[in-house]
C-alpha positions as CSV (number, residue, x, y, z in Angstrom):
1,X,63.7,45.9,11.1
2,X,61.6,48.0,9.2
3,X,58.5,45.7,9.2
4,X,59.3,44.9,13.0
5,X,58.9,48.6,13.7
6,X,55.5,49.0,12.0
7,X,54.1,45.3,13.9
8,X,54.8,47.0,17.1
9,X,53.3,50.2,15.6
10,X,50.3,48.2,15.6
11,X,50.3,46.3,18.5
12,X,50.5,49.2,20.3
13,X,47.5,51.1,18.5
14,X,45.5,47.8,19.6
15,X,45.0,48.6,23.1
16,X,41.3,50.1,22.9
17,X,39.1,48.0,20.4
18,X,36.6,49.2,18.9
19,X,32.7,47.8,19.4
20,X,31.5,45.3,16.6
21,X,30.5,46.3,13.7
22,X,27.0,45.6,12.1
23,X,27.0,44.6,8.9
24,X,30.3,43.0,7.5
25,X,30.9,41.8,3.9
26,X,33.6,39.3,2.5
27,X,34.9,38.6,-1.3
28,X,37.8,35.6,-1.3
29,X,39.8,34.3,-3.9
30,X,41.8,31.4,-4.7
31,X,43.0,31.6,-7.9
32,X,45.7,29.0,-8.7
33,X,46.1,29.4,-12.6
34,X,48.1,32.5,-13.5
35,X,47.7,31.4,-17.3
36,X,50.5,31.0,-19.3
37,X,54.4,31.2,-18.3
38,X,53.1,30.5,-14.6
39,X,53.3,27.2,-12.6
40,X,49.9,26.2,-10.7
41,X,49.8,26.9,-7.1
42,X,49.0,23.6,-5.1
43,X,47.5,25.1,-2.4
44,X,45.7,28.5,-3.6
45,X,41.9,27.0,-3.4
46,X,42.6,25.7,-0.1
47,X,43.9,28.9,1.6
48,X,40.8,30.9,0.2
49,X,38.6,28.4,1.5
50,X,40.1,28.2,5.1
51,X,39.9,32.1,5.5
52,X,36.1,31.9,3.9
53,X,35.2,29.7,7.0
54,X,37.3,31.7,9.3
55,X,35.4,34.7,8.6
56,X,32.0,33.1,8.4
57,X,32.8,31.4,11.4
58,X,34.2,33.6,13.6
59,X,34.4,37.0,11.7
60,X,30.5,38.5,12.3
61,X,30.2,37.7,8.4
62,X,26.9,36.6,7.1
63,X,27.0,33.9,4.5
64,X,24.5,35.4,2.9
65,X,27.1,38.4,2.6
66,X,30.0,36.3,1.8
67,X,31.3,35.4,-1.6
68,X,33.8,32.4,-2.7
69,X,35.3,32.2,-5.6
70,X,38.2,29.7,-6.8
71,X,39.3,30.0,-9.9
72,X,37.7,32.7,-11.4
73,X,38.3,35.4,-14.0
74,X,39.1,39.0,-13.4
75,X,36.0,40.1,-14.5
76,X,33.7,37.8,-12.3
77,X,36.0,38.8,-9.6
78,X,35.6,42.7,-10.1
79,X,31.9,42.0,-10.6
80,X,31.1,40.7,-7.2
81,X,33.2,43.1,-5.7
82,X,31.5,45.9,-6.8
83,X,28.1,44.1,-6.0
84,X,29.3,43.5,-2.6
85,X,30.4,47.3,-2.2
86,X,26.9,48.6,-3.6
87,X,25.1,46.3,-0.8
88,X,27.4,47.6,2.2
89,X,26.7,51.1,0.8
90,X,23.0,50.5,1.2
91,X,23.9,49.1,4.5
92,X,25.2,51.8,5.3
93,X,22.2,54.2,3.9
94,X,20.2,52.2,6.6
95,X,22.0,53.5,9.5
96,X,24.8,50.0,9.9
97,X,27.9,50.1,10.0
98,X,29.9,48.6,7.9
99,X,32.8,46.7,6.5
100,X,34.3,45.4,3.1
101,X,37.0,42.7,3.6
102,X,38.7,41.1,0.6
103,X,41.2,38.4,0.4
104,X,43.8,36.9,-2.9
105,X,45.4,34.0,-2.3
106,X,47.1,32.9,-6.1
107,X,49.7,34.7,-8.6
108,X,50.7,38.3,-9.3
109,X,52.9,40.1,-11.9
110,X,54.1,43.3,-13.0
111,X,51.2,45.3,-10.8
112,X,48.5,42.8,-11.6
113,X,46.7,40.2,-10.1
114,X,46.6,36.8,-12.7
115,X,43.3,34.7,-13.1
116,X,43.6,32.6,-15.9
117,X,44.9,34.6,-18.7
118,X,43.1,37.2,-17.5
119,X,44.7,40.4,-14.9
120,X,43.1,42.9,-12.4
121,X,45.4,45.3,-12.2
122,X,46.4,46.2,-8.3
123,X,45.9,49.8,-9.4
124,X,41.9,48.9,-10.5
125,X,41.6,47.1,-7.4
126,X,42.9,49.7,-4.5
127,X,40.5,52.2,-6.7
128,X,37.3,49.5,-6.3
129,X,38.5,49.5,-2.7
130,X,39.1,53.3,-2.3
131,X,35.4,53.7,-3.7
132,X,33.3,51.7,-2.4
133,X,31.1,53.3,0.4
134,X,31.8,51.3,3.2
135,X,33.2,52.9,6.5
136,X,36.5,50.2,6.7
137,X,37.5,48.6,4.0
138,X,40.8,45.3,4.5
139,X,41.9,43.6,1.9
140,X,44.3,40.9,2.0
141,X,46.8,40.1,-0.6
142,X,48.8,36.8,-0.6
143,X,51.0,36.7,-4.0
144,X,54.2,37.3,-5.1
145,X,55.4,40.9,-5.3
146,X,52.7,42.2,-3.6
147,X,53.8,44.4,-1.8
148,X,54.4,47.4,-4.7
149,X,51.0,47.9,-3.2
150,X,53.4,49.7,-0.4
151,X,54.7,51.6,-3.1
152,X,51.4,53.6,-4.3
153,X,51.1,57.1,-3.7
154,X,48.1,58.7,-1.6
155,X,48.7,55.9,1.4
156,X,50.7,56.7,4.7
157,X,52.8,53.5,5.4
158,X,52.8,54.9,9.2
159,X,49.1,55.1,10.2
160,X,48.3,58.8,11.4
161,X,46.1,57.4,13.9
162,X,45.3,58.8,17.7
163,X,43.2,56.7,20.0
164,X,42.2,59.6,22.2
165,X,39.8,60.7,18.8
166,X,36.3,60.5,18.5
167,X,34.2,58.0,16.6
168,X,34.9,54.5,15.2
169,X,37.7,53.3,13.3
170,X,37.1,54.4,9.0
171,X,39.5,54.0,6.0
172,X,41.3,51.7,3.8
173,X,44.1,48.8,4.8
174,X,46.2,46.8,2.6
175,X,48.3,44.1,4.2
176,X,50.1,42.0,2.0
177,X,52.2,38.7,2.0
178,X,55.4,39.8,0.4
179,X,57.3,42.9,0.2
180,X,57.8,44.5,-3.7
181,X,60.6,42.3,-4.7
182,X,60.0,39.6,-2.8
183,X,58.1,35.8,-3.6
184,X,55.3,34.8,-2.0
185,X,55.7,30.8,-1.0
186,X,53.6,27.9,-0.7
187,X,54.7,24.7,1.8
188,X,54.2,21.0,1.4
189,X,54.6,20.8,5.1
190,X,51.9,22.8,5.9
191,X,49.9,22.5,2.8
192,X,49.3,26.3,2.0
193,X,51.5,29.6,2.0
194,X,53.4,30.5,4.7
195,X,51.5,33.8,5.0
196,X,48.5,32.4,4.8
197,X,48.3,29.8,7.1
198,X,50.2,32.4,10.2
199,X,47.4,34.6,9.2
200,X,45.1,31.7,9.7
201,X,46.6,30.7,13.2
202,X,46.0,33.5,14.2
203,X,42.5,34.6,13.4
204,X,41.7,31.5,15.2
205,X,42.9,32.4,18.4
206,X,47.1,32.4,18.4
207,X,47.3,36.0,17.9
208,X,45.3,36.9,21.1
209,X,47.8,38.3,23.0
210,X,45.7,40.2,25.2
211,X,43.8,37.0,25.9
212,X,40.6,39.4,25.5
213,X,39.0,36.5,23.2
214,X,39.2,38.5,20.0
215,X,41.6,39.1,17.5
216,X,42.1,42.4,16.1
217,X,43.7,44.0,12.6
218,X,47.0,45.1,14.7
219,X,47.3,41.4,16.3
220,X,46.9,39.9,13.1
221,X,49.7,41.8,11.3
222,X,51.8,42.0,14.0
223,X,51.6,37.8,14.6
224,X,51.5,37.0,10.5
225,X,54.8,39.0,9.6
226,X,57.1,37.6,12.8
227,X,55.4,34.1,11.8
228,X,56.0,34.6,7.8
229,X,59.2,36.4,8.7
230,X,60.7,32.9,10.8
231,X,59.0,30.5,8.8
232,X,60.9,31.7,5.7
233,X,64.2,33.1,6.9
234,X,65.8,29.1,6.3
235,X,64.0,29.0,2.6
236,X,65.5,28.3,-0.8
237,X,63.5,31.6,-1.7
238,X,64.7,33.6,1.2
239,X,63.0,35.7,3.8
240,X,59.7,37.0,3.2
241,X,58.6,39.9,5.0
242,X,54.6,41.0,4.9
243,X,53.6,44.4,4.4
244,X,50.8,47.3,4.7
245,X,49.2,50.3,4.0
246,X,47.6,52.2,6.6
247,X,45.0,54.9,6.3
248,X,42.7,54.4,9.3
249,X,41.0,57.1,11.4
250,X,39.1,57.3,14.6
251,X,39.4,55.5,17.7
252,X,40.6,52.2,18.7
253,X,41.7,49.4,16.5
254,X,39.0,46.5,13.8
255,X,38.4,43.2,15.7
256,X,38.2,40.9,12.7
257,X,37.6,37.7,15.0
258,X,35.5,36.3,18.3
259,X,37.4,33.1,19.2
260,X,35.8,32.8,23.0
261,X,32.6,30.5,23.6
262,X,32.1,27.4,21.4
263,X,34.9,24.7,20.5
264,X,38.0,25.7,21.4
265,X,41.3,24.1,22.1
266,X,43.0,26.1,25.1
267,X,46.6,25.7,25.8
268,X,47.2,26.3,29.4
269,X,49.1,29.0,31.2
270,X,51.8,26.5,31.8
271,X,52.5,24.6,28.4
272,X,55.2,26.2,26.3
273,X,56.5,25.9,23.1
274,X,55.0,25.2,19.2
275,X,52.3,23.3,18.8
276,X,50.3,22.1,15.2
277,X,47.1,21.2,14.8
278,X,46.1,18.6,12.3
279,X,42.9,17.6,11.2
280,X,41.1,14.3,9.9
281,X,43.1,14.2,6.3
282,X,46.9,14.9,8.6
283,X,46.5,18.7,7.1
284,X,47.7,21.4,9.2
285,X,45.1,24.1,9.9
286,X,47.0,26.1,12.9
287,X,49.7,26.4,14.7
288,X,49.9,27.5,18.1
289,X,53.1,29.4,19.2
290,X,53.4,30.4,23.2
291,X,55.3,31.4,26.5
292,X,54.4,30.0,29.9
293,X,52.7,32.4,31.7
294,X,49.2,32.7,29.7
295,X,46.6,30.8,28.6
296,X,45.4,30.3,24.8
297,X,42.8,29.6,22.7
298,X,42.3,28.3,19.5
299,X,38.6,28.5,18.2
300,X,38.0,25.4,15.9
301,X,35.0,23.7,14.6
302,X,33.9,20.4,15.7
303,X,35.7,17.5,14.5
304,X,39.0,15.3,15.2
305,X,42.3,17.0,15.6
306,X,45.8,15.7,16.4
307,X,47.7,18.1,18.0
308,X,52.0,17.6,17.9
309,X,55.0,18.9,19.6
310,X,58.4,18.5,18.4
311,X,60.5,18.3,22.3
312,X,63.1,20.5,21.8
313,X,65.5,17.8,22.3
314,X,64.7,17.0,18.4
315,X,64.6,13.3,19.8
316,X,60.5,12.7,18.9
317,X,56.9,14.4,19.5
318,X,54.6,14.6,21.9
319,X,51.1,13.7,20.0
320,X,47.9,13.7,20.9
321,X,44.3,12.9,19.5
322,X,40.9,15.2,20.6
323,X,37.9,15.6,19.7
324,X,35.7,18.7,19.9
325,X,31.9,18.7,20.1
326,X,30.8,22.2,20.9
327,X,33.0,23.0,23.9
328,X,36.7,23.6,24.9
329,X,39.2,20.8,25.3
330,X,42.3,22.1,27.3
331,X,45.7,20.3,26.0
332,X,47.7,18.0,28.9
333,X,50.6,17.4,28.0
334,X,50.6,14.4,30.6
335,X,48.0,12.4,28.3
336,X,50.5,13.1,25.0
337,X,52.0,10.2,23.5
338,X,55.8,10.3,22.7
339,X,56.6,9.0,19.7
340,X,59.5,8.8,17.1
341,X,60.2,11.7,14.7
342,X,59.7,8.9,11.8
343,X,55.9,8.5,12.9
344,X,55.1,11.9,12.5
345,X,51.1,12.4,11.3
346,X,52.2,15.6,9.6
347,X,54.2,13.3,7.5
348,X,51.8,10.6,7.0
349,X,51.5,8.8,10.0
350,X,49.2,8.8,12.6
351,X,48.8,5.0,13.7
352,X,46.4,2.8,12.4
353,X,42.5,4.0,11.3
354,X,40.1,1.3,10.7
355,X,37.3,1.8,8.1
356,X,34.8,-0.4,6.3
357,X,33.7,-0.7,3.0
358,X,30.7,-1.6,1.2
359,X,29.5,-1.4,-1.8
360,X,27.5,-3.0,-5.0
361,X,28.8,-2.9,-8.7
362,X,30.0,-5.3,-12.0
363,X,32.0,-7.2,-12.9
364,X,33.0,-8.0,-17.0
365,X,35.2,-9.4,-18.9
366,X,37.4,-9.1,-21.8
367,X,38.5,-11.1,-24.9
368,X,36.3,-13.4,-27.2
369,X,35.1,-15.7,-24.9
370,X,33.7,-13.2,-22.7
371,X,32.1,-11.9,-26.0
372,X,30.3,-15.3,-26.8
373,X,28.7,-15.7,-23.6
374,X,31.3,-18.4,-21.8
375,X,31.9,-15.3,-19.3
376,X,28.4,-13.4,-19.2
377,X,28.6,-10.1,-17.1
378,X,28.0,-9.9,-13.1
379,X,26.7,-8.5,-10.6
380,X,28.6,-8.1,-7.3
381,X,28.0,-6.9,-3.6
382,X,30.9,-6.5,-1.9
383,X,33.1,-5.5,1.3
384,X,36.5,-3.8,2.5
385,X,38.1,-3.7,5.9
386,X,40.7,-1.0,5.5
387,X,43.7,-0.1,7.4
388,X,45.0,3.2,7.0
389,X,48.2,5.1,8.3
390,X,49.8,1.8,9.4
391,X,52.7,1.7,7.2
392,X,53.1,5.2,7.2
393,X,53.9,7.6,3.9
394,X,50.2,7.6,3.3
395,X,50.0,4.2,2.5
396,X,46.9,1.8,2.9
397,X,46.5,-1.8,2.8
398,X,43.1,-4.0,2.8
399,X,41.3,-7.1,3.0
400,X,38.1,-7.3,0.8
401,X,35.3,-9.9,0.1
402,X,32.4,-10.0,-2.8
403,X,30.0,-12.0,-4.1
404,X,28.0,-12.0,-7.4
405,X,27.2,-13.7,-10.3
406,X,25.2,-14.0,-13.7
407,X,23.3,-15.8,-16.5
408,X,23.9,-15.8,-20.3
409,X,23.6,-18.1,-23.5
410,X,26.7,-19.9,-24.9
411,X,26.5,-19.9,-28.8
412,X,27.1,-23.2,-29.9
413,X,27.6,-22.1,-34.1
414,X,24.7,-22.5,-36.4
415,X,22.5,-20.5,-34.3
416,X,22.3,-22.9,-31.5
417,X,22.9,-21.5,-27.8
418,X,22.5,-23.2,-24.5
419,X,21.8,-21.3,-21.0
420,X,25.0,-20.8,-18.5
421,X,24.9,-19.7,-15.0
422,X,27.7,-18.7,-12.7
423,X,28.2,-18.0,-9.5
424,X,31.4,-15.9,-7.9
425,X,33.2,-15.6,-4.8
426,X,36.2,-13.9,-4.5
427,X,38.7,-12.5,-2.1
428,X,41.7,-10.4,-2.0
429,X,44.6,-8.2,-0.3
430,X,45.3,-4.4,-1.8
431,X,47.9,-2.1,-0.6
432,X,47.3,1.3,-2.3
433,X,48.8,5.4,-1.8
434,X,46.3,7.8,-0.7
435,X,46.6,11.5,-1.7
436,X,44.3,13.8,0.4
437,X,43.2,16.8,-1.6
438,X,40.4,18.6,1.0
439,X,37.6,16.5,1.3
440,X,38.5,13.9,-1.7
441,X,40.8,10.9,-1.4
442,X,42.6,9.3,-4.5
443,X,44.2,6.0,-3.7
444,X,46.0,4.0,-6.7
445,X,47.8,0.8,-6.3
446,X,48.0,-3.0,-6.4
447,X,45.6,-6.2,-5.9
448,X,46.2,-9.6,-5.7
449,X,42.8,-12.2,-5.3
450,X,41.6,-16.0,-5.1
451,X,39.1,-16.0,-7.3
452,X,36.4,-18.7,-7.9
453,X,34.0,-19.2,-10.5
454,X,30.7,-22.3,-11.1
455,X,29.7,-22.1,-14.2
456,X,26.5,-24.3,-14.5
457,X,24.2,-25.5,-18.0
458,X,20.7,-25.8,-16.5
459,X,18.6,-28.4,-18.9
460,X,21.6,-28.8,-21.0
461,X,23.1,-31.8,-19.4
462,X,26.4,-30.3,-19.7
463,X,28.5,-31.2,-16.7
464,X,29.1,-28.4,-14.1
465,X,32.6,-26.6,-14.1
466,X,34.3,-24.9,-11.4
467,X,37.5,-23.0,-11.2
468,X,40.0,-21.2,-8.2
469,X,43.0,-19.1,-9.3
470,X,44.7,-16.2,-8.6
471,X,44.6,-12.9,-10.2
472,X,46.9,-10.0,-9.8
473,X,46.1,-6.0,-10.5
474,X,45.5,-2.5,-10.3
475,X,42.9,-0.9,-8.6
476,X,41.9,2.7,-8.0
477,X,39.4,5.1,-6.1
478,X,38.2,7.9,-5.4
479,X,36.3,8.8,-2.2
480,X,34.3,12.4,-0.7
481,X,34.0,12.8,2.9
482,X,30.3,14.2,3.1
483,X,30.5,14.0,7.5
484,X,32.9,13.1,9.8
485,X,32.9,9.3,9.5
486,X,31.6,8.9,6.0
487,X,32.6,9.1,2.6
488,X,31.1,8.2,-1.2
489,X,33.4,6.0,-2.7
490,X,33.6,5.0,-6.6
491,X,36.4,2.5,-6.9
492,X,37.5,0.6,-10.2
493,X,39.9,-2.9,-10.8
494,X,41.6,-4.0,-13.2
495,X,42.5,-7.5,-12.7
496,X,44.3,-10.5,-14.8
497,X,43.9,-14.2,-15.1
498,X,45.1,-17.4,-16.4
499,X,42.3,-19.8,-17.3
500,X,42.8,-23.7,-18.6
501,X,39.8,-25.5,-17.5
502,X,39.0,-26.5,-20.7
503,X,41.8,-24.8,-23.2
504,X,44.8,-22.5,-22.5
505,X,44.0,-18.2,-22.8
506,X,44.6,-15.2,-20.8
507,X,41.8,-12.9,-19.5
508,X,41.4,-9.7,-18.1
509,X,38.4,-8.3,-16.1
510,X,37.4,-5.2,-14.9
511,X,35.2,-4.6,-11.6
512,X,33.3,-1.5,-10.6
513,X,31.6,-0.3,-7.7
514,X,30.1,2.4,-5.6
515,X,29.9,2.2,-1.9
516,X,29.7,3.9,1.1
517,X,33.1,4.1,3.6
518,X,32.5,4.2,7.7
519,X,35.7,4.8,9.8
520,X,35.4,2.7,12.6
521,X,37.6,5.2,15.3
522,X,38.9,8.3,14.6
């Protein structure tokens, strides 16, 4: 009730915002290795990343006055902090305003932040914070435990703040994911922390609640803690409640995003209920919680989003597929597919997507025949039609084609050699698992082929062989989505065959290539 009291504190402190402010700069951190006696966090890297774009995006924050980092040490990580703080501070020397946001998404213990088997002491940190000469100063801290920051001395947890003062808002704010004795969770479901991602939705838009087209400090808090707070309340972990510190003077309240103008998806006065928002890879990048009554808005870039309701029956979804290019798409519920709760995208499905495939590579073989020149190495250009999200559980299947060949010399013994030629054709059906990890796919599974080979002696007078089989086996690849309907693909096979044209053996090949992927709809 506690936390409830201060999010209304806030809210209610947000009714005058202030003007923008000049010159804002941005440190954020995903740090998933705590070192040792820690367990990785899947999804650290990732929630860094979205809030980086956020900010860049929608936040007034310059790249050029914007830092990433994933994964780094505590020293790198104090470093750019106090380089961003001496810039502001010259900023400020020139007559801006300005502002010093910082965000931690990864592990903390005992009063410390852990990067690797390295720690920044929280202490260290609200001192870099506390010093640096900039007139607000936010940082974000999504870890366990992290609210003892509530603990510290020197730091009203009530804010003494009166909107009726003069000048702009100035001072220091912690918010943080957890309280002091709590844990700090990450969700397959949502692929990222529960803190994180609320504070995500609603940066983007869901935390408008004056529907004034920005999203301000006190909207923020107040929508990440009842959205962290819910989310949690059913977990194996139990509740987690996000906390702050509050020492901010002057008048009105920081607007930390502009969510009007640009793409947009708006959620009419009339729709009601929870909404997610999935993108291309069937991640979830918002959610958008709301009443009848008002409109909202969700400010996203442009791309290819599927947007789900659960009916409140629990008997399937409502689904939908849009596409933003530069302007706002409003949701209609009338134009929503139902479909069963088994088919949910979230959950790897999300009907069939077509791609196609092609590529050049190798082809060799092993064993000693291969060695003496009876199976030279080839050359191959080849195709894939690929079906994805048919079968659900983020399975794939495909139909591929190639084409290659090579020339050699077969040692005869005693020196002697004769020329061999061959041409290949071959064709065959894969079914493979896809993991999405941001913009990289990794697919492993299983291949079975027909596979033909002519072999030919020119000026020999050997006679011409041929030979059709089929060959079972692995394959795996890796692909990077560089734009919206293309992606770099490196893909490897391992394949087996039975040959007895002229004697009895087993052989195994491997095939390589490099292509380029082009999804046919999206």
């Amino acid at each position: 009730m506690r936390g409830l009291a201060a999010a209304a504190v806030l809210v209610a402190l947000a009714s005058r915002p202030a003007a923008a402010l000049e010159r804002r700069f941005a440190l954020v951190v995903g740090a998933p290795d705590g070192g040792s006696g820690t367990q990785a966090l899947r999804y650290a890297e990732r929630d860094a990343q979205r809030i980086y774009a956020i900010l860049t995006r929608l936040g007034d924050v310059r790249r050029e006055d914007a830092a990433l980092l994933l994964s780094p040490g505590a020293d790198e990580v104090t470093r750019v902090l106090e380089e961003l703080a001496r810039r502001s501070e010259a900023a400020r020397a020139d007559g801006d305003r300005t502002l010093l946001l910082f965000f931690y998404s990864g592990h903390a213990r005992d009063g410390a932040l852990l990067l690797r088997e390295t720690r920044l002491d929280l202490a260290r940190l609200k001192k870099l914070l506390e010093e640096a000469k900039a007139d607000v100063r936010i940082a974000f801290v999504d870890s366990c435990r992290s609210g003892v920051l509530t603990r510290a001395k020197g730091v009203r947890k009530v804010p003494s703040f009166d909107v009726s003062g003069a000048g702009a808002p100035h001072g220091l704010i912690f918010v943080t994911s957890s309280g002091a004795d709590e844990d700090s969770q990450e969700s397959d479901a949502i692929g990222g922390s529960f803190f994180t991602h609320h504070l995500a939705s609603g940066l983007l838009g869901d935390a408008d609640t004056s529907g004034d087209g920005q999203v301000t400090l006190a909207e923020a808090y107040a929508y990440a803690y009842s959205r962290t707070v819910a989310s949690t309340a059913d977990t194996a972990a139990g509740v987690q409640h996000p906390a702050y510190l509050y020492d901010l003077g002057g008048a009105g309240d920081v607007v930390l995003t502009r969510v009007s103008g640009g793409g947009a998806l708006v959620f009419p006065a009339a729709t009601e209920g929870n909404y997610v928002v999935l993108d291309g890879g069937r991640r979830a990048v918002a959610e958008v919680s709301k009443r009848s009554g008002a409109a909202r808005l969700l400010a996203l870039p442009d791309g290819s989003y599927t947007v789900k309701k659960r009916l409140s029956a629990g008997d399937g979804l409502l689904v939908e597929e849009v596409k933003l290019t530069g302007g706002p798409v409003e949701i209609d519920e009338g134009r929503m597919r139902r479909i069963p709760l088994e088919k949910d995208p979230q959950k790897g499905f999300g009907g069939a997507r077509f791609s196609l495939l092609g590529g050049a590579g190798g082809q060799t073989f092993f064993g000693p025949s291969a060695a003496s020149g009876y199976f030279p190495p080839a050359a191959l250009l080849g195709a894939e039609l690929i079906v994805r999200d048919d079968l659900g559980h983020g399975l794939s299947w495909g139909v591929d084609a190639a084409v290659g060949g090579g020339k050699s010399s077969l040692g005869l013994g005693g020196g002697a050699s004769v020329p061999i030629e061959f041409t290949e054709l071959s064709s065959g059906v894969s079914l493979v698992k896809d993991l999405h990890l941001g913009s990289f796919t990794f697919s492993l599974g299983a291949r079975v082929a027909l596979l033909y080979l002519d072999r030919t002696f020119p000026g020999a007078g050997l006679p011409s062989q041929y030979f059709l089989t089929l060959t079972p086996g692995l394959t795996g690849a890796v692909s990077w989505r560089f734009s919206e309907r293309f992606s770099a693909v490196a893909r490897v096979r391992g394949q087996y065959l039975f040959y007895n044209v002229d004697k009895n053996m087993s052989l195994g090949y491997a095939e390589m290539l490099g292509g380029v992927e082009y999804a046919l709809g999206l």
